[in-house]
N, C-alpha and C positions, 0 to 999 in steps of 0.2 A: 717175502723172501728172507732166505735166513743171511744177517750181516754177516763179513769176513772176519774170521779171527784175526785177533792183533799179531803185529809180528813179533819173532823172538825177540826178546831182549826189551822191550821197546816202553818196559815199566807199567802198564796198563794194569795190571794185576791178573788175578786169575781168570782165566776162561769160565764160562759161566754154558748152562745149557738151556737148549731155546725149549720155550713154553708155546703151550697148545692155547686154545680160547677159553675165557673163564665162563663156568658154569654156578648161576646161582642157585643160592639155598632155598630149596621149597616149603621148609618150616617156618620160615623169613619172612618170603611172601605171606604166606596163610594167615602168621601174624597180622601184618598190619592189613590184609583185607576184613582181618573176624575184627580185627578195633576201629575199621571205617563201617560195618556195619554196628555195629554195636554203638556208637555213635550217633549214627542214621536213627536209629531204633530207640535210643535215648530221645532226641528232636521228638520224632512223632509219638513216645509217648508223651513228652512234655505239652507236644501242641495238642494230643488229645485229652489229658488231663485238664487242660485249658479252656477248650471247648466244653468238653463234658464236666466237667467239672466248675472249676475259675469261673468261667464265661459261658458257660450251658444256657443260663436262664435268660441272656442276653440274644443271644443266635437264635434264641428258638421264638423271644419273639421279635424280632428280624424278619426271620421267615414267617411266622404268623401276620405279621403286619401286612409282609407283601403279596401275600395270600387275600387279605381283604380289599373291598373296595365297596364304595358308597353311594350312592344314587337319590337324587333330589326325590322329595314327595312334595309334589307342587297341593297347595292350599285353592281350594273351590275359591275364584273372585267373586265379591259379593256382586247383589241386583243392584240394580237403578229403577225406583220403581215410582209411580206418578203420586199425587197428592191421594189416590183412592187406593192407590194398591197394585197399578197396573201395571206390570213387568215392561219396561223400557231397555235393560242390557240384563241380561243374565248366560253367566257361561254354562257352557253342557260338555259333560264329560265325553273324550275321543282318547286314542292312540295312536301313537306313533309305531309302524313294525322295522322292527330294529336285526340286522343280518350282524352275524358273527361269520365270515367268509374262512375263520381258519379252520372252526366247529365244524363246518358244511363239508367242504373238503375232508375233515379227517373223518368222518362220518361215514360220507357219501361214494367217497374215493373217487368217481369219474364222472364227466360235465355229464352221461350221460343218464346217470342218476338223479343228481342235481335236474335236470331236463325234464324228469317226472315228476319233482317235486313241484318244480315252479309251475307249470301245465295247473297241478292241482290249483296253487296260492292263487295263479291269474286270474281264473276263475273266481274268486272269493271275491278278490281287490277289485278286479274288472279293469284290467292291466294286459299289455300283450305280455306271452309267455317269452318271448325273446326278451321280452327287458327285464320278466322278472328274473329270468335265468341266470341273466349278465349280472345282474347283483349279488344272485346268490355263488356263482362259481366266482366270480371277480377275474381281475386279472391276474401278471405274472406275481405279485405282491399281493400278498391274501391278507387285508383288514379287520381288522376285529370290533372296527364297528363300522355300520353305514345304514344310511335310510333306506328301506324300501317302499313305505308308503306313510303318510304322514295325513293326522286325522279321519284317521281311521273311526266311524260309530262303532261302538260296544259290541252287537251282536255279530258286527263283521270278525273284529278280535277275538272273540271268542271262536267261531269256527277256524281262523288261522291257527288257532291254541292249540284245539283240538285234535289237527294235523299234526303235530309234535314232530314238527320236522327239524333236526337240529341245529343247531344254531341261529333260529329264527325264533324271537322272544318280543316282546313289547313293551313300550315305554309309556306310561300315563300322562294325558295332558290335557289340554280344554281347550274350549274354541268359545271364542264370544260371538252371542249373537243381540240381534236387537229387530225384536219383533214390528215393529212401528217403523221399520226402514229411515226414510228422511225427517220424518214428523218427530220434531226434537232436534235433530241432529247436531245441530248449532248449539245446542246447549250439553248435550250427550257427551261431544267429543268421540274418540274413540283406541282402540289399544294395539298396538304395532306385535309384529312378529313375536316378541319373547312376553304377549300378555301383559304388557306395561302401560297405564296412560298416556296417551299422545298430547288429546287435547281436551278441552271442556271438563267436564264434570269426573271423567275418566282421569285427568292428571291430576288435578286441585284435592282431588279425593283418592287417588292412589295408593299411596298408605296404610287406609283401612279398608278400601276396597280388597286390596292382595293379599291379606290377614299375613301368615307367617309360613313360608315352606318349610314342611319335615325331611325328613329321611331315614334309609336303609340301607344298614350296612351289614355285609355276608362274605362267606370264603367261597374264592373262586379257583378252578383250576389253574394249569399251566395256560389252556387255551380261551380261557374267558367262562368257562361254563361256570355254572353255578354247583356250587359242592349241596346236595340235599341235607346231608347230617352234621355241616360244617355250624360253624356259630353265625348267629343271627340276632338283628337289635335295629330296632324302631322307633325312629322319636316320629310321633304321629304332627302332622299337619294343621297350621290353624288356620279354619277357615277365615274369609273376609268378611268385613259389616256389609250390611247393606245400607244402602244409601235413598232415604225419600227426598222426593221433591217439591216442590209448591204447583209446578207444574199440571195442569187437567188437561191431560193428553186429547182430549174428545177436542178443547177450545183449542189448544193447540194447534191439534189437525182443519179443524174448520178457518181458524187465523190465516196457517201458512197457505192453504189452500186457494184462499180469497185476496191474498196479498198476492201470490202469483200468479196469479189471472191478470192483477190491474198494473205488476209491472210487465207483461207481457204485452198487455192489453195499450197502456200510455207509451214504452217503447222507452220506460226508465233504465237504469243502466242498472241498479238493487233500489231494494224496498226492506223497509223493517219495520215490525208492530211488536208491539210492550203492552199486557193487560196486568193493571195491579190491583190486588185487593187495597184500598186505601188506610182502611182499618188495622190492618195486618203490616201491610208491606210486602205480603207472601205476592210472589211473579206469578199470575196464573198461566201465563202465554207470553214467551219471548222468542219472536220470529225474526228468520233470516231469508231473505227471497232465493230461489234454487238454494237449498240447506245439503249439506252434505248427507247422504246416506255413510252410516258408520261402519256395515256390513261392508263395502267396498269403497273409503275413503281416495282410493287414485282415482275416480273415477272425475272426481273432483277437483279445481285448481285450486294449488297450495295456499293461496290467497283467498279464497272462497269456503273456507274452511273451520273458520272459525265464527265468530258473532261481533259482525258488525255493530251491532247494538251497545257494545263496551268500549269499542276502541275507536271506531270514525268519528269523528269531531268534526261539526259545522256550524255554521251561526245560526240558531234557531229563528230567528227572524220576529214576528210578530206574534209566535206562541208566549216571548217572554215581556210582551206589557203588558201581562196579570203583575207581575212581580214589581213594575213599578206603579199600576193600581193600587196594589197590597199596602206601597211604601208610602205614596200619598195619603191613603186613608188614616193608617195606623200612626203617620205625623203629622197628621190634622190638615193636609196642605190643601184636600180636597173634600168632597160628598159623591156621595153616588149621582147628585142633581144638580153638582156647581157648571155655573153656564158659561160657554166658552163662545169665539166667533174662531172659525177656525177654518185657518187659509190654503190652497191648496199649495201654494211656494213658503217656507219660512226660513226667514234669513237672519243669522244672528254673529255677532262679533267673532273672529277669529275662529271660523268653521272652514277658510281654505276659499272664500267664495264662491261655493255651491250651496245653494239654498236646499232644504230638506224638503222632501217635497212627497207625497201622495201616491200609491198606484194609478191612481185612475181621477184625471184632471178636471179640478169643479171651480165653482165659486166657492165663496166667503159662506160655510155651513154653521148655525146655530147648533151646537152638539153639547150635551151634559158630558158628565164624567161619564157614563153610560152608553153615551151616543159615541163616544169617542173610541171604546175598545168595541163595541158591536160593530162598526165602520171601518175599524182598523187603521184608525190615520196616523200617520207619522207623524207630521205636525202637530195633529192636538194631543198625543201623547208627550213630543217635545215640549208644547207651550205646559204641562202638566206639570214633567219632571225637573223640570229645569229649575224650580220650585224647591227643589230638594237639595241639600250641599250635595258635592261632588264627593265627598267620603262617606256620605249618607247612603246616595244611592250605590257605591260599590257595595256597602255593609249587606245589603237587602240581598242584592246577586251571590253574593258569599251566603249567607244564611240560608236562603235556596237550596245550596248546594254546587254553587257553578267553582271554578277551579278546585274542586276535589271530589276525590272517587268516592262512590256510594258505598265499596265494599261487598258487590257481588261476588258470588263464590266463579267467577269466572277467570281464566288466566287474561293479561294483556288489558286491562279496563285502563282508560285514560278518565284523566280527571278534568281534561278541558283547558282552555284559557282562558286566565282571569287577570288582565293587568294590574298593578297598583291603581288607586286613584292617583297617585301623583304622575304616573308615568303617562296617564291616556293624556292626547293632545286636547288641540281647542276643540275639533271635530269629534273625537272619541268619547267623548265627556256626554256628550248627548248622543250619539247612536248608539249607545248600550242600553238607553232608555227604552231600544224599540227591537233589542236582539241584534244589534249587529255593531262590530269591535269586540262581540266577545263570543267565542267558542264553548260545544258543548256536546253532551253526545244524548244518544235517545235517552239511557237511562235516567240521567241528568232531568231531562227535559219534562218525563213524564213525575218525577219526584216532584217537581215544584206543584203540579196539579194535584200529585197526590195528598202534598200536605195541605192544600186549601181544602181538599176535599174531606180530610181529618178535622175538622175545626184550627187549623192552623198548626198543629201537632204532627212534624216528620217523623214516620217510622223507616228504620233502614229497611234496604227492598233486599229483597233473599229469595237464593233459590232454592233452595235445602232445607227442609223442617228439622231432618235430626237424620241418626245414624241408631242401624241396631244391632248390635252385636251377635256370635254367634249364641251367644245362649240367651238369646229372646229381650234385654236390656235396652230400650231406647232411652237417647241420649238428645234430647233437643238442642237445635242448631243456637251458638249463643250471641247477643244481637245488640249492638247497641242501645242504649237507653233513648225513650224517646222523645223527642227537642222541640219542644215552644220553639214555633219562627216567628208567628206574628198572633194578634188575638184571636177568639173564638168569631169575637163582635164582627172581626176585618176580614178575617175568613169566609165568614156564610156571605158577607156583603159581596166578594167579589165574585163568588159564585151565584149569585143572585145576576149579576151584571151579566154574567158571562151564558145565561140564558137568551139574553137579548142580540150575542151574539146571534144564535140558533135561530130563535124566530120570526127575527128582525135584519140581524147583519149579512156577513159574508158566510157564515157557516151552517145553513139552511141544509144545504144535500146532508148534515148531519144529523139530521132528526131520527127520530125510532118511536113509529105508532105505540102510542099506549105509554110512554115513558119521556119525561120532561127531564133534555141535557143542558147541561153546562160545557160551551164548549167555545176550541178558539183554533181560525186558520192560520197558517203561518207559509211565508213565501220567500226565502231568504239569498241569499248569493253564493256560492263555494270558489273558494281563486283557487286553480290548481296548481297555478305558477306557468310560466312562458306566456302569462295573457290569456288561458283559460279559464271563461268565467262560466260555472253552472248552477244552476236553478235546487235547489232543496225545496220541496211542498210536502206539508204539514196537517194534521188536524190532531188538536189534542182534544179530549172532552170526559167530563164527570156525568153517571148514569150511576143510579134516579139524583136526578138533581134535586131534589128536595129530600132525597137522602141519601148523598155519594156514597157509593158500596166500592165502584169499577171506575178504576183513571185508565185509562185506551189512548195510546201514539201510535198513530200513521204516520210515516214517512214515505216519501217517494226521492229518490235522486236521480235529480236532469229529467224528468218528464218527457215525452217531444209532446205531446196533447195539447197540453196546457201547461202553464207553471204554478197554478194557483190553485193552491191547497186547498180551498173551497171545492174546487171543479173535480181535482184529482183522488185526495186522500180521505177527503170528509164523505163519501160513499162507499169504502172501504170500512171505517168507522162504523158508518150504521150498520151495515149487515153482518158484522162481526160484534158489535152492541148487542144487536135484536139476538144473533142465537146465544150469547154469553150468558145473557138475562134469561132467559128460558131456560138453557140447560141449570144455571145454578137456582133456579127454583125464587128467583124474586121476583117479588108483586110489584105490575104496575104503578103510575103514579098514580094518585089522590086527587088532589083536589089541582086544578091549573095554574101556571107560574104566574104570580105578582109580580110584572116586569116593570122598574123605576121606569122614566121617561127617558126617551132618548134626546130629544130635540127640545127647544126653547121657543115660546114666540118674544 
């Protein structure tokens, strides 16, 4: 509305004329829209001077990087292979078939496509075609990687290849096998989902079994594919050593076989056998009763799995009064002939008053140093060692081997229990004379025989000869020096003795036609705790006793049969003796054992 002019007179000044709407300058605008682009156009050449230029070489490889990607070349695991040669674990080349669901789809365009494709693959894989379908179309969210079938053999991959269906490619891998299933097992161990050692020989040697994984690295599309003429680089894969063992899979097989018969057979709860070369130390045969098969380790309880022969510790019993033989001889306390009267009760100052006493209830026996481990008596072992100081005889159980591990190439070995002398009480001071106050395990047990059977000479026992490389380099396993425990003199003596165990004493069922042993039963106690008391039976023995080659422990735990190592473990003994000696090719014995006298008149 147009305002009212002022009135006359009224000083306001002049009358002025009304204005219409202002109209702007179109040269104005034009201006400053051509200097906002011009501006604009400044910025983007500057950012592309930048890029292309400044920062080109940086962006480009940006995007080259993320264009790449890398992929493991897994290293062949080396063999486990026996003392002759005999393949025990070796892996065999498989694959994995590997789906790209985004490939398929943009390929394929409709599940009904994809529907043909799988139809083909199932066939190959021997797979329903609905499952293979389902993988390869996927669901609402298309993944660009997923398993379709996993260990795959070679020639199956190869016809999926073939089919060049895409987005379906494969991944290289291995699978372990172990031809000898359970026979080993225990000592095998074996290798969990990602090809790693689990247990046994498989972890302890892992390392150089798994040699060194390669890889390849290549440009890949937007959707995972592989670019053909893109860049490509190799670092090639190192394979693993292989690994031998002392192990003669034949003995092996024939030990485990014959040890699970007799704990089946006595209704023991396990059983373990240990064969050593004496000379060597090399383990020919280290058994575990039901052994794990490696091939399918669940089949198995997790406690059953490994090798008892390292880790269960029990009181050996009367296998170890060679060791206080040994210690009388070699400190002059006794003779192979010195004459004892030797009582079925012995009662001595501050033992707790219970007298020591005998398996099996006699009179007053005339018994040599001889008559006394053939008969196995407690007593006349006690009236023997007792002879001996009390730091004396601990030295002798230590120099053995008892409280510490021999050094098996095994995981989990205990080394046993070995008091101070100053700690054992009144009673303990003498029942370690005869195995018992002191703990031990098989390995343990069969070392002390092995080193009489060396002329007094321990060699560390081993299960592993050496390691060979991928380019043919073996490398021997490297072993302790080997240790004087007691004389050659004291040595042959107590295997001399330990004859009369055989052919005279308690360990007669351990004889072997044609072959003169050295050997010795053992019957001990195991306290489980809550008041649980069980039975361990034993047989240890040296073949050809007039020339130890082979130390052999049977063990049985809890028996129901019997408890007594003569009855139980010492027939187990021979018929694993008789085939060990044959298969490794030794001659009979010579001439018949000189047995010192047992008895006195």
């Amino acid at each position: 509305p147009v305002r009212p002019a002022p009135a006359e007179g009224d000083g306001s000044g002049p009358r002025t004329t009304p204005r219409g709407p202002r109209v702007g300058s179109p040269p104005r605008r034009q201006r400053v829209a051509l200097g906002l682009v011009l501006v604009l156009l400044v910025v983007l050449a500057g950012r592309l001077v930048q890029v292309q230029g400044i920062a080109g070489g940086s962006y480009a490889d940006l995007a080259y990087s993320g264009r790449l990607t890398t992929v493991e070349i897994p290293g062949t695991r080396g063999q486990v292979v026996d003392r002759n040669g005999e393949v025990l674990a070796s892996s065999v080349e498989r694959w994995n078939v590997v789906v790209n669901q985004q490939q398929v789809v943009a390929a394929l365009k409709t599940p009904e496509k994809a529907a043909e494709k799988a139809a083909e693959l199932a066939e190959l894989l021997d797979m329903p075609a609905g499952e293979v379908g389902a993988v390869l179309w996927g669901g609402e969210e298309k993944r660009g990687f997923v398993y379709l079938a996993k260990n795959v053999l070679p020639e199956v991959y190869e016809e999926v290849a073939a089919r060049r269906v895409a987005g379906v490619s494969g991944e290289r891998t291995s699978d372990r096998s172990y031809p000898a299933e359970s026979t080993g097992g225990n000592v095998l161990g074996f290798v969990g989902a990602d090809n790693r050692g689990q247990a046994g020989i498989e972890l302890v040697y892992d390392d150089l079994l798994s040699g060194r994984a390669g890889s390849q690295t290549y440009e890949q599309g937007a959707r995972g594919q592989r670019i053909p003429t893109g860049e490509q680089a190799v670092e090639p894969a190192v394979d693993g050593h292989d690994v031998q063992l002392t192990i003669d899979r034949d003995i092996q097989y024939v030990a485990q076989s014959t040890l699970d018969a007799k704990v089946t057979e006595s209704g023991a709860e396990w059983g373990a056998l240990e064969i050593v070369d004496v000379r060597t130390g090399e383990i020919l045969a280290l058994v575990d009763s039901g052994a794990v098969d490696p091939n399918d380790p669940g089949a198995t309880p997790t406690d059953d799995r490994g090798s008892r022969s390292v880790g269960a510790v029990y009181e050996p019993g009367s296998t170890a009064k060679v060791i206080t033989m040994a210690a009388a001889l070699e400190q002059g306390v006794a003779t192979p002939t010195s004459q004892y009267v030797v009582p079925y009760l012995l009662d001595l100052p501050n033992i707790g008053g219970k007298p020591f006493k005998d398996s099996h209830e006699h009179g007053d026996l005339r018994l040599t140093l001889t008559g006394i481990l053939a008969e196995s008596s407690n007593t006349g072992t006690v009236m023997v060692g007792k002879e001996l100081p009390r730091q004396v005889r601990h030295d002798y159980l230590s120099k053995f081997g008892f409280g510490s591990t021999t050094g098996v190439e095994l995981p989990g070995e205990s080394g046993g229990l070995l008091w101070a002398a100053d700690d054992w009480d009144g009673r303990s001071q003498y029942a370690v004379l005869f195995g018992q106050a002191v703990s031990s395990t098989v390995l343990q047990n069969t070392q002390v025989f092995a080193t009489l059977g060396n002329g007094g000479v321990q060699m560390q026992p081993h299960l592993v000869r050496g390691t060979t490389a991928p380019d043919g380099t073996f490398t021997p396993s490297e072993l302790a020096e080997p240790e004087r425990v007691v004389s050659e003199e004291t040595a042959r003596t107590v295997v001399r003795m330990l004859e009369s165990a055989v052919v005279e004493g308690t360990g007669s069922n351990g004889a072997v036609p044609g072959y003169r042993v050295a050997g010795k039963t053992g019957t001990a106690q195991a306290f489980e705790g809550g008041g649980v008391i069980k039975h361990v039976s034993s047989f240890i023995g040296l073949v050809p006793a007039d020339d130890p080659q082979l130390a052999i422990n049977v063990v049985l735990y809890d028996p129901k049969t019997s408890i007594y190592g003569g009855a139980v473990a010492a027939p187990v003994f021979s018929q694993v003796a008789a085939f060990s000696l044959q298969h490794l090719g030794i001659p009979p014995s010579g001439a018949p054992a000189e047995l010192f006298p047992s008895t006195w008149e």
